[in-house]
Gaussian input, Z-matrix of N, CA and C with variables (Angstrom, degrees):
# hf/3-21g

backbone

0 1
 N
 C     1     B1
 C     2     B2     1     A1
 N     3     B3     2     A2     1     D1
 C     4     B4     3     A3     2     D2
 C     5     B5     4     A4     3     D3
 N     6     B6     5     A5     4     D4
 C     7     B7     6     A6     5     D5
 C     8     B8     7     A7     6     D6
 N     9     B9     8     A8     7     D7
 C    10    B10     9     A9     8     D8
 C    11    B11    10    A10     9     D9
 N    12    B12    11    A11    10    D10
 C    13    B13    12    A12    11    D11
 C    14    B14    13    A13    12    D12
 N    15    B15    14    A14    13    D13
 C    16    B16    15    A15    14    D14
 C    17    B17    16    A16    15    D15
 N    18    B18    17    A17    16    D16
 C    19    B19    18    A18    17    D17
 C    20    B20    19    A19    18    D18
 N    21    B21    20    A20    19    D19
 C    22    B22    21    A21    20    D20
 C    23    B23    22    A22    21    D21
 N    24    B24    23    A23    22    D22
 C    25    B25    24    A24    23    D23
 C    26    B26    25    A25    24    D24
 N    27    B27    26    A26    25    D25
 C    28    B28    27    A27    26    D26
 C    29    B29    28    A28    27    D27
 N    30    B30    29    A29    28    D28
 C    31    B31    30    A30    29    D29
 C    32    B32    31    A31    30    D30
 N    33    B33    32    A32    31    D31
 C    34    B34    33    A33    32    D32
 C    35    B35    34    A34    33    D33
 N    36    B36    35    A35    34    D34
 C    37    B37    36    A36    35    D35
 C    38    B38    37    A37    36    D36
 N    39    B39    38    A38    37    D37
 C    40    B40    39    A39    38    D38
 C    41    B41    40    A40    39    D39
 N    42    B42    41    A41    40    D40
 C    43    B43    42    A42    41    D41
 C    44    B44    43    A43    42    D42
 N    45    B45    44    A44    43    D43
 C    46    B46    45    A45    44    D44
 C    47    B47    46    A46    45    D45
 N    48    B48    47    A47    46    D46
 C    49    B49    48    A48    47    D47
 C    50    B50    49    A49    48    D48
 N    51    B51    50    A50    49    D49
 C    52    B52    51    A51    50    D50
 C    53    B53    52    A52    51    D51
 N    54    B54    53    A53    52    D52
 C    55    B55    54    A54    53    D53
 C    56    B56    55    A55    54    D54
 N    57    B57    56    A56    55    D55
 C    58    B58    57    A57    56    D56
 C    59    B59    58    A58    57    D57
 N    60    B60    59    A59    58    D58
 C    61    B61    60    A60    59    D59
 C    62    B62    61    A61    60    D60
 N    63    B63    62    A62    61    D61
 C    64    B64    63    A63    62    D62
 C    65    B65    64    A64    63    D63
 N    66    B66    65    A65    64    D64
 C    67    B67    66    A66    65    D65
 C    68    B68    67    A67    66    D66
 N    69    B69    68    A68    67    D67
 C    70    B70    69    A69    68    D68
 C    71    B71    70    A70    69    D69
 N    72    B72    71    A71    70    D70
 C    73    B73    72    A72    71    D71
 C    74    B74    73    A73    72    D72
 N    75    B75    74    A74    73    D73
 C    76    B76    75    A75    74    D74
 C    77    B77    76    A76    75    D75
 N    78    B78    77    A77    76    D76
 C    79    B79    78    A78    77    D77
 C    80    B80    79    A79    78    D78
 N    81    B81    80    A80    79    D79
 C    82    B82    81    A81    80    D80
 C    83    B83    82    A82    81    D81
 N    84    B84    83    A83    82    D82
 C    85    B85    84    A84    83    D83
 C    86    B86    85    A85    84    D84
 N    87    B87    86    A86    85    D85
 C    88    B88    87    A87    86    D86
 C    89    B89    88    A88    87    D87
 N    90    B90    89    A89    88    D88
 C    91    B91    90    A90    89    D89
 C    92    B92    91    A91    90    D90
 N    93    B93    92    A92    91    D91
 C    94    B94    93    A93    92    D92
 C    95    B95    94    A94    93    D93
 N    96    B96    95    A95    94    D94
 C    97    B97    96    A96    95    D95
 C    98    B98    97    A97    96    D96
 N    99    B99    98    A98    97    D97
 C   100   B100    99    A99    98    D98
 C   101   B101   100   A100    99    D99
 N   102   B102   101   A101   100   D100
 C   103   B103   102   A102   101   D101
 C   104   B104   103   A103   102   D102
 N   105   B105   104   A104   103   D103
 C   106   B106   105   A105   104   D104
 C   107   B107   106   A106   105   D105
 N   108   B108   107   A107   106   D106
 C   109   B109   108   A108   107   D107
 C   110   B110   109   A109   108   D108
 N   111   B111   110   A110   109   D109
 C   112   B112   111   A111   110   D110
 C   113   B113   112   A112   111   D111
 N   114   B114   113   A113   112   D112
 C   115   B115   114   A114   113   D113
 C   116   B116   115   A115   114   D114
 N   117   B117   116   A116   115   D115
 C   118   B118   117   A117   116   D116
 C   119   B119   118   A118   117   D117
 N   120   B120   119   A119   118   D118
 C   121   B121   120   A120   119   D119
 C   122   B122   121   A121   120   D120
 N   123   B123   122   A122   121   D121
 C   124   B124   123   A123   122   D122
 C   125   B125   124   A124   123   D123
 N   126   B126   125   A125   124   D124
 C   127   B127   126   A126   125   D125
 C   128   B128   127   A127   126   D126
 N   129   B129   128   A128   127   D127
 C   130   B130   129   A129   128   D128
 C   131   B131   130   A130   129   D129
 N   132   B132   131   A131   130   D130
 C   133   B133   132   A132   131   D131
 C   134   B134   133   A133   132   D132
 N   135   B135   134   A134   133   D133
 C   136   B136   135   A135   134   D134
 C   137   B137   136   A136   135   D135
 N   138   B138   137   A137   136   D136
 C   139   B139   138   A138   137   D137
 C   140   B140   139   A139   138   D138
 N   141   B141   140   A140   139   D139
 C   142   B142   141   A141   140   D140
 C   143   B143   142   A142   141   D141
 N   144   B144   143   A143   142   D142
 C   145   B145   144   A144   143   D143
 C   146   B146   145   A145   144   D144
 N   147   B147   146   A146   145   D145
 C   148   B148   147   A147   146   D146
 C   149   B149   148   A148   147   D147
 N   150   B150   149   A149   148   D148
 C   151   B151   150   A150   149   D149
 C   152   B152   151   A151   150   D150
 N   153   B153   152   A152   151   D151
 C   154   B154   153   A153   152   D152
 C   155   B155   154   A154   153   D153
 N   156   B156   155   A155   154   D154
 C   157   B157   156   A156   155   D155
 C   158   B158   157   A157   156   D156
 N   159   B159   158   A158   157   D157
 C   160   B160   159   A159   158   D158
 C   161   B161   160   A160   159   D159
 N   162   B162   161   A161   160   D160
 C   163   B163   162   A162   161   D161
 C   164   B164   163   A163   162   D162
 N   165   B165   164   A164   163   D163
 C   166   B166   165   A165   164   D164
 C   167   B167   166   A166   165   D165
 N   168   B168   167   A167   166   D166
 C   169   B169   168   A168   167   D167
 C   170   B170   169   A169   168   D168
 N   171   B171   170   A170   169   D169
 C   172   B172   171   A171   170   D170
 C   173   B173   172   A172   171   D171
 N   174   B174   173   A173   172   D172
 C   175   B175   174   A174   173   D173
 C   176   B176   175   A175   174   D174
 N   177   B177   176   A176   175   D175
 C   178   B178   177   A177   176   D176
 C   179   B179   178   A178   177   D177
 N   180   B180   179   A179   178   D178
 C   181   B181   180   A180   179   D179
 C   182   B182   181   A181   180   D180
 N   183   B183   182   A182   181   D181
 C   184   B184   183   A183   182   D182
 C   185   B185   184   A184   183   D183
 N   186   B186   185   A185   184   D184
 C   187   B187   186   A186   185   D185
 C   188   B188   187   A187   186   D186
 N   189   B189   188   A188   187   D187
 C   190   B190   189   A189   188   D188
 C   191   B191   190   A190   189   D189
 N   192   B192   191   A191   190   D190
 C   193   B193   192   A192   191   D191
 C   194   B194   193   A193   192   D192
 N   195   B195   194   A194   193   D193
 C   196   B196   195   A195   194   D194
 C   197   B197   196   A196   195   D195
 N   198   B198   197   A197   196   D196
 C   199   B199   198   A198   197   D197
 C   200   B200   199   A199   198   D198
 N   201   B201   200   A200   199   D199
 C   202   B202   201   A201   200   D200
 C   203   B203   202   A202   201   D201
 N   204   B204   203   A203   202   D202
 C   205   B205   204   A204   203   D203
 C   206   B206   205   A205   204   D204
 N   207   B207   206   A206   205   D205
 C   208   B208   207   A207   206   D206
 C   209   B209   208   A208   207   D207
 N   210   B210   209   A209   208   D208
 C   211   B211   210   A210   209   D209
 C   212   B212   211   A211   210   D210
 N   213   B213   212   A212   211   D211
 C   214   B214   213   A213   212   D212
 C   215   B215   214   A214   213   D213
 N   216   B216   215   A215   214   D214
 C   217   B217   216   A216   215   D215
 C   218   B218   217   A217   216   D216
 N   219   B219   218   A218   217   D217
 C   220   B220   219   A219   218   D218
 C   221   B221   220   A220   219   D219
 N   222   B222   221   A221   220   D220
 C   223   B223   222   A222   221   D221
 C   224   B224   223   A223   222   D222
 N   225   B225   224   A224   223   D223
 C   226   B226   225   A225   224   D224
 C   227   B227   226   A226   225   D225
 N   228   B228   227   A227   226   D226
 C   229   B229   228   A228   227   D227
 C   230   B230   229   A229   228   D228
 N   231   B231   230   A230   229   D229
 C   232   B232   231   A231   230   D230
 C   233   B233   232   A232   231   D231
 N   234   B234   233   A233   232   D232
 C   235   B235   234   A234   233   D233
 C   236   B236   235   A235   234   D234
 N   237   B237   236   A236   235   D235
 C   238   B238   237   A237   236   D236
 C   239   B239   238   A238   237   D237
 N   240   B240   239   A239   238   D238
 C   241   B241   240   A240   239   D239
 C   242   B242   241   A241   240   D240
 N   243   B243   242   A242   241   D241
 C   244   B244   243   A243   242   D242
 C   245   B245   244   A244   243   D243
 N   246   B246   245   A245   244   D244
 C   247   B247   246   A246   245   D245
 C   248   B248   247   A247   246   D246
 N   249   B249   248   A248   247   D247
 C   250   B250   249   A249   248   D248
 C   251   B251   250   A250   249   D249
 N   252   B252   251   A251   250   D250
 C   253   B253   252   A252   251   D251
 C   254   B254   253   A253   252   D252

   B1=1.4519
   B2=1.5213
   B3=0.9992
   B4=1.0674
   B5=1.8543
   B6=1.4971
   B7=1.8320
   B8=1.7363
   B9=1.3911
   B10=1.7440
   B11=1.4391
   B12=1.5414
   B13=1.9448
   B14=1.4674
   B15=0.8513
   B16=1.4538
   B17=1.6620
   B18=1.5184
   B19=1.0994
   B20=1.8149
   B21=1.1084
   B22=1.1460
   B23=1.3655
   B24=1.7720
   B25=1.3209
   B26=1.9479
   B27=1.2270
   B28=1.2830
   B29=1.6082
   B30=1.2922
   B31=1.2504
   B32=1.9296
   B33=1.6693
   B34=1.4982
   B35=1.4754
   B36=1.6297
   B37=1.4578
   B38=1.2110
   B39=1.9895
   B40=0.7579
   B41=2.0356
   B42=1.0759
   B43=1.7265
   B44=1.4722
   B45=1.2510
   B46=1.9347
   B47=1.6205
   B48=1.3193
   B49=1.7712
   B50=1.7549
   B51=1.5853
   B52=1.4754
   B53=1.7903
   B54=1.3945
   B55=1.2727
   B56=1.6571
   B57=1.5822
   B58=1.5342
   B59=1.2590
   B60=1.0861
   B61=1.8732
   B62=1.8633
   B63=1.3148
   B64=1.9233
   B65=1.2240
   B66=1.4816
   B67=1.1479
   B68=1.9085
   B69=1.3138
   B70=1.2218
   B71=1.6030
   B72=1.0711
   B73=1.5174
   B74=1.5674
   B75=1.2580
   B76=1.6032
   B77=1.6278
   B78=1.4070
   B79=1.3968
   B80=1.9776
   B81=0.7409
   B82=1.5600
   B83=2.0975
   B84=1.4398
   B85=1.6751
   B86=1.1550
   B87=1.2141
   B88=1.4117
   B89=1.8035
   B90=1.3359
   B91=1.6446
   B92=1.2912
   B93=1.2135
   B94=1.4119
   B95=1.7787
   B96=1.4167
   B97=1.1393
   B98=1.6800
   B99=1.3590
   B100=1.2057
   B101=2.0723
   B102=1.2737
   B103=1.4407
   B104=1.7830
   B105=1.7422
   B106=1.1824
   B107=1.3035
   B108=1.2064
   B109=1.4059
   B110=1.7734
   B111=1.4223
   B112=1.4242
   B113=1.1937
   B114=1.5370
   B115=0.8233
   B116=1.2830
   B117=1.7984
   B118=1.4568
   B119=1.8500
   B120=1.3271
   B121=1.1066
   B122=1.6254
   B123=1.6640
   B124=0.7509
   B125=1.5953
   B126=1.1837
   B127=1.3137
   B128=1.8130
   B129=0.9243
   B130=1.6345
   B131=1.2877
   B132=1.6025
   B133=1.5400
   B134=1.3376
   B135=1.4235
   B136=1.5241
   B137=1.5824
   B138=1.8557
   B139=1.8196
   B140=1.4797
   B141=0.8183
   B142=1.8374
   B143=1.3369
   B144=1.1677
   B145=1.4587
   B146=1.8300
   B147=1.0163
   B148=1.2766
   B149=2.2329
   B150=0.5078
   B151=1.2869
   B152=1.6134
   B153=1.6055
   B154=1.5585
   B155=1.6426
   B156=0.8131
   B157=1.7660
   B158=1.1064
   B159=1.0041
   B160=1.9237
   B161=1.8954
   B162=1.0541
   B163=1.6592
   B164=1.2725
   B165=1.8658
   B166=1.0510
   B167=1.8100
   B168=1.2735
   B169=1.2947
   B170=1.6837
   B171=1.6439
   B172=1.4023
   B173=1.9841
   B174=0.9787
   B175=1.3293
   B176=1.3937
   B177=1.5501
   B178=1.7525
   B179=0.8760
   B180=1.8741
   B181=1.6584
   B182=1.7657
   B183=1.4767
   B184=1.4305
   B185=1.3033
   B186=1.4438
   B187=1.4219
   B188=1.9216
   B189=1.0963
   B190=1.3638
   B191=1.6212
   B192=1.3683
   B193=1.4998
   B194=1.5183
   B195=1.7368
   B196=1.2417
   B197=1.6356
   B198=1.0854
   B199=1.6393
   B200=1.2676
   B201=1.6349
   B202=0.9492
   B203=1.4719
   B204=1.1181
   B205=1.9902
   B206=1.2527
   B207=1.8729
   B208=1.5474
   B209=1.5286
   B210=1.1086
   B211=1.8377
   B212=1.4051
   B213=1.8309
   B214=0.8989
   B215=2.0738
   B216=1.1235
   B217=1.9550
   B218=1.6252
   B219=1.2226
   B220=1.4468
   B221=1.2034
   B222=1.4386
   B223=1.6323
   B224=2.2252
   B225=1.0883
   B226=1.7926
   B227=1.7387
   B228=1.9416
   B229=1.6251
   B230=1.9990
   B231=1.3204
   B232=1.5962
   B233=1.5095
   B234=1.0037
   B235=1.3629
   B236=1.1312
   B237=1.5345
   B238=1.3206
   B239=1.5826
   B240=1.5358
   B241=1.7065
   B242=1.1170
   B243=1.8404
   B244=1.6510
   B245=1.3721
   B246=1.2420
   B247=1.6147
   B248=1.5736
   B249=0.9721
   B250=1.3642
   B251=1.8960
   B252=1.1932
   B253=1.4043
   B254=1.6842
   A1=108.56
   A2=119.11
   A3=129.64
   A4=117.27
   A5=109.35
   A6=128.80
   A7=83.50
   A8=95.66
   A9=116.37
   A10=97.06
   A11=120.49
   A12=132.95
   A13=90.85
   A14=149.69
   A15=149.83
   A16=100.51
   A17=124.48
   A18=141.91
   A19=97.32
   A20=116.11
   A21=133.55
   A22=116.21
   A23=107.24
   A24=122.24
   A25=124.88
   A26=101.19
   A27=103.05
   A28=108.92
   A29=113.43
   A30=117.20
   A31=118.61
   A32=83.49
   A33=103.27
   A34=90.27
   A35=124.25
   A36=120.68
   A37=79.21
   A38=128.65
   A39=150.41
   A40=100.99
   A41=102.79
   A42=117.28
   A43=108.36
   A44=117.05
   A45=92.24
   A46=86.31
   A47=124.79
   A48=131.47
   A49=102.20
   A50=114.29
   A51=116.12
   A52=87.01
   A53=118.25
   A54=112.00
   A55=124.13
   A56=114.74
   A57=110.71
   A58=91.83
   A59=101.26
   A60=119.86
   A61=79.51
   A62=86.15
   A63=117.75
   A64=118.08
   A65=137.67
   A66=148.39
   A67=107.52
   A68=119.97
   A69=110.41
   A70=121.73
   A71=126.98
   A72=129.57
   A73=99.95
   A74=117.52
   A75=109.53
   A76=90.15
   A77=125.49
   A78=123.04
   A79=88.06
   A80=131.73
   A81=139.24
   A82=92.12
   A83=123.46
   A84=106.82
   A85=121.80
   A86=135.31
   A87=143.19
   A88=91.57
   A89=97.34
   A90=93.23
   A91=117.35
   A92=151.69
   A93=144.63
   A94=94.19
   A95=124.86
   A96=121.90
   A97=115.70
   A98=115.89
   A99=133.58
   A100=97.49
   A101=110.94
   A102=118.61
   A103=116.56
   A104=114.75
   A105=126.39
   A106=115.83
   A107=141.41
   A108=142.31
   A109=109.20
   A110=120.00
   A111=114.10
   A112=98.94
   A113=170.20
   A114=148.95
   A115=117.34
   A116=118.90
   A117=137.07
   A118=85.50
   A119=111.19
   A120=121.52
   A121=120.84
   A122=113.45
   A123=138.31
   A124=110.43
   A125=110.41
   A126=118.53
   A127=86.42
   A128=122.85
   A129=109.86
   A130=120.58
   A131=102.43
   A132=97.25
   A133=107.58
   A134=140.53
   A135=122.12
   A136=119.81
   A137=97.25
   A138=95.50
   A139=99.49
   A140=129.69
   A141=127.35
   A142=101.59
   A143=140.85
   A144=130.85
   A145=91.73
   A146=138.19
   A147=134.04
   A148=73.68
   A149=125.42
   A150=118.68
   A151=136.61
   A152=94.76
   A153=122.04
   A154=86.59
   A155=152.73
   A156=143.53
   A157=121.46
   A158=119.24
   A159=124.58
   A160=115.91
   A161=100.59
   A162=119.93
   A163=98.72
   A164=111.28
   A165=126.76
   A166=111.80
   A167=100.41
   A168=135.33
   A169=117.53
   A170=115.60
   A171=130.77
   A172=83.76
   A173=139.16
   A174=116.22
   A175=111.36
   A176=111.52
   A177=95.38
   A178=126.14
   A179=111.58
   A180=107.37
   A181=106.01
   A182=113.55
   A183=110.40
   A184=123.48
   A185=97.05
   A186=113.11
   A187=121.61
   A188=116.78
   A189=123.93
   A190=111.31
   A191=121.80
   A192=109.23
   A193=130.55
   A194=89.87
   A195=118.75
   A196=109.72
   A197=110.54
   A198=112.47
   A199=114.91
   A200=110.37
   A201=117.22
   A202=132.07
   A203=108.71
   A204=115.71
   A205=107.61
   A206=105.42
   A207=118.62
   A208=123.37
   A209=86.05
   A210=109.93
   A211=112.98
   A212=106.25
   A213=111.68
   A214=92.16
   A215=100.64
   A216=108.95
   A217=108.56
   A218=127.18
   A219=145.78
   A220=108.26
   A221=99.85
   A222=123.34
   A223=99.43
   A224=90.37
   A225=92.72
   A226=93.94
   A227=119.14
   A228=110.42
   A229=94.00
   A230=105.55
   A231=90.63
   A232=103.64
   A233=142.66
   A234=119.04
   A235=117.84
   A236=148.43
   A237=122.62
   A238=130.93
   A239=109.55
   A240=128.78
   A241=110.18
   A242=112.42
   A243=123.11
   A244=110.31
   A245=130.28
   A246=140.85
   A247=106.26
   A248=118.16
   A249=128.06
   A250=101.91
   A251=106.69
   A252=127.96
   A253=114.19
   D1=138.98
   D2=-177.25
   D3=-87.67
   D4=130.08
   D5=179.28
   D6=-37.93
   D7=154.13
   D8=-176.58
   D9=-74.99
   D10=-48.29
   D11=176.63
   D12=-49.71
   D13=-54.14
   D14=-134.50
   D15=-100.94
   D16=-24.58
   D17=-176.16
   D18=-84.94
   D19=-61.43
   D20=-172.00
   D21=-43.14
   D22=-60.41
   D23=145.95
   D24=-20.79
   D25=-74.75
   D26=-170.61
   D27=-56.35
   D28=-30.86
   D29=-164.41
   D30=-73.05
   D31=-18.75
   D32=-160.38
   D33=-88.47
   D34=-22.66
   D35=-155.78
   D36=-83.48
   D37=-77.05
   D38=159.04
   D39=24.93
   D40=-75.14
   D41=-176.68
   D42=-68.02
   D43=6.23
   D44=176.07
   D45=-126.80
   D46=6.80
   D47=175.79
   D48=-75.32
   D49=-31.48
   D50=-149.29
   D51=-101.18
   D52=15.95
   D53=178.74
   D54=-82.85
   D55=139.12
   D56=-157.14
   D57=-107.53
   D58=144.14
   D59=-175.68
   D60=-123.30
   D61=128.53
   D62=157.37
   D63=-97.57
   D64=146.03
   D65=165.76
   D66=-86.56
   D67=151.24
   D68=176.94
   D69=-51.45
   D70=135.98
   D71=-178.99
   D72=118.48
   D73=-50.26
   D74=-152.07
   D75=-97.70
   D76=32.73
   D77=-172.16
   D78=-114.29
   D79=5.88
   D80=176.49
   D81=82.60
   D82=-1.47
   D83=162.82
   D84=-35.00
   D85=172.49
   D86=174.81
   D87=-106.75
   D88=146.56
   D89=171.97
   D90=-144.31
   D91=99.12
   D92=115.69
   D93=99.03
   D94=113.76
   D95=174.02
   D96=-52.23
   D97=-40.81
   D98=-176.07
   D99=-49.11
   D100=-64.93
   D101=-171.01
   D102=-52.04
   D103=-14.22
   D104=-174.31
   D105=-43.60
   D106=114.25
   D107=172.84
   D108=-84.12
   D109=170.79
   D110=166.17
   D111=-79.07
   D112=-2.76
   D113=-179.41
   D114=-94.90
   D115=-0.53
   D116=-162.36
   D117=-114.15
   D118=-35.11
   D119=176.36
   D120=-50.90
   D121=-71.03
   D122=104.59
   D123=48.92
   D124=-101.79
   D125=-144.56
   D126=-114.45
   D127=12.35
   D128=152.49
   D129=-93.03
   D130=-35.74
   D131=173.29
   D132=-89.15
   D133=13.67
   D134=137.58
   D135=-61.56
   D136=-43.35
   D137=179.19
   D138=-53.80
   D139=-35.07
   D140=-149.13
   D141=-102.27
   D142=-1.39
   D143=152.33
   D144=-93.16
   D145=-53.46
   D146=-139.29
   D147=-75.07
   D148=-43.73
   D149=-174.90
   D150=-73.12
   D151=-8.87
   D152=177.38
   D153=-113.62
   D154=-35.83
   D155=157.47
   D156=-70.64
   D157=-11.09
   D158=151.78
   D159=-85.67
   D160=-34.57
   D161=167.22
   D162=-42.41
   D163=-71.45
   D164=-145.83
   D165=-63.22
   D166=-39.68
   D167=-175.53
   D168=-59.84
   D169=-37.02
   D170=176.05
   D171=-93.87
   D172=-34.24
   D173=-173.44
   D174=-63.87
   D175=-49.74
   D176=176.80
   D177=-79.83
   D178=-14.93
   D179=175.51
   D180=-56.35
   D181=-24.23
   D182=-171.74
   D183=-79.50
   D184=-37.94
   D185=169.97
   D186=-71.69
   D187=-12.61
   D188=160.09
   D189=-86.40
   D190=-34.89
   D191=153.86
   D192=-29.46
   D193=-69.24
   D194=-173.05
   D195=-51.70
   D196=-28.11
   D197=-178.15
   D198=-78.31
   D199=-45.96
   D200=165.12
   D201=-58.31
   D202=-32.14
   D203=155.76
   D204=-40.32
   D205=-73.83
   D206=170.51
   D207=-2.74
   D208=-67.51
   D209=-178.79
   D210=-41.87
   D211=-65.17
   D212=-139.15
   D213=-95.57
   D214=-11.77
   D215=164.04
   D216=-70.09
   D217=-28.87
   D218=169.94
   D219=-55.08
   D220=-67.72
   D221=-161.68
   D222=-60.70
   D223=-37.98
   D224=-158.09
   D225=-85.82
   D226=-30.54
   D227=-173.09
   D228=-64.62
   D229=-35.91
   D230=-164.45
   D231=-85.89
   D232=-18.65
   D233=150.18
   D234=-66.78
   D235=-34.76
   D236=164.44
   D237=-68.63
   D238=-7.96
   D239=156.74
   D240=-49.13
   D241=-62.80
   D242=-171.74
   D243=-63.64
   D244=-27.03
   D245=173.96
   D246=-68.32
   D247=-49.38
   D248=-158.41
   D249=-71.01
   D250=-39.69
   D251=-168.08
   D252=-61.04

């Protein structure tokens, strides 16, 4: 069996072995229009619809607010019409 120091050791080497080295690009850098792959391609125009369909999505949620204001600015001028009368 191996000294606990001697354990400790291996364990410590052990952890700087499992270290990942990236090549430029896959480090999240931005790189060079020229270097663009379809798969860089790809997956921006998924971000960029998924992000114009979330757009889209807070616009009518806003615009169904807004109606609903509508309503209720409607609802409160003609009762203060019928009061007034």
């Amino acid at each position: 069996m191996l000294p606990r120091s001697a354990l400790a050791r291996t364990l410590q080497l052990q952890r700087g072995v499992t270290a990942r080295f990236y090549s430029e690009g896959s480090t999240g850098t931005p790189r060079g229009s020229a270097s663009e792959d379809s798969f860089v391609k790809r997956e921006r125009a998924t971000e960029d619809y998924f992000v114009r369909q979330r757009e889209k999505e807070q616009l009518r949620h806003l615009k169904e607010q807004l109606e609903k204001q509508r309503k209720k600015i409607d609802s409160l001028e003609d009762k203060i019409e019928s009061m007034t009368k």
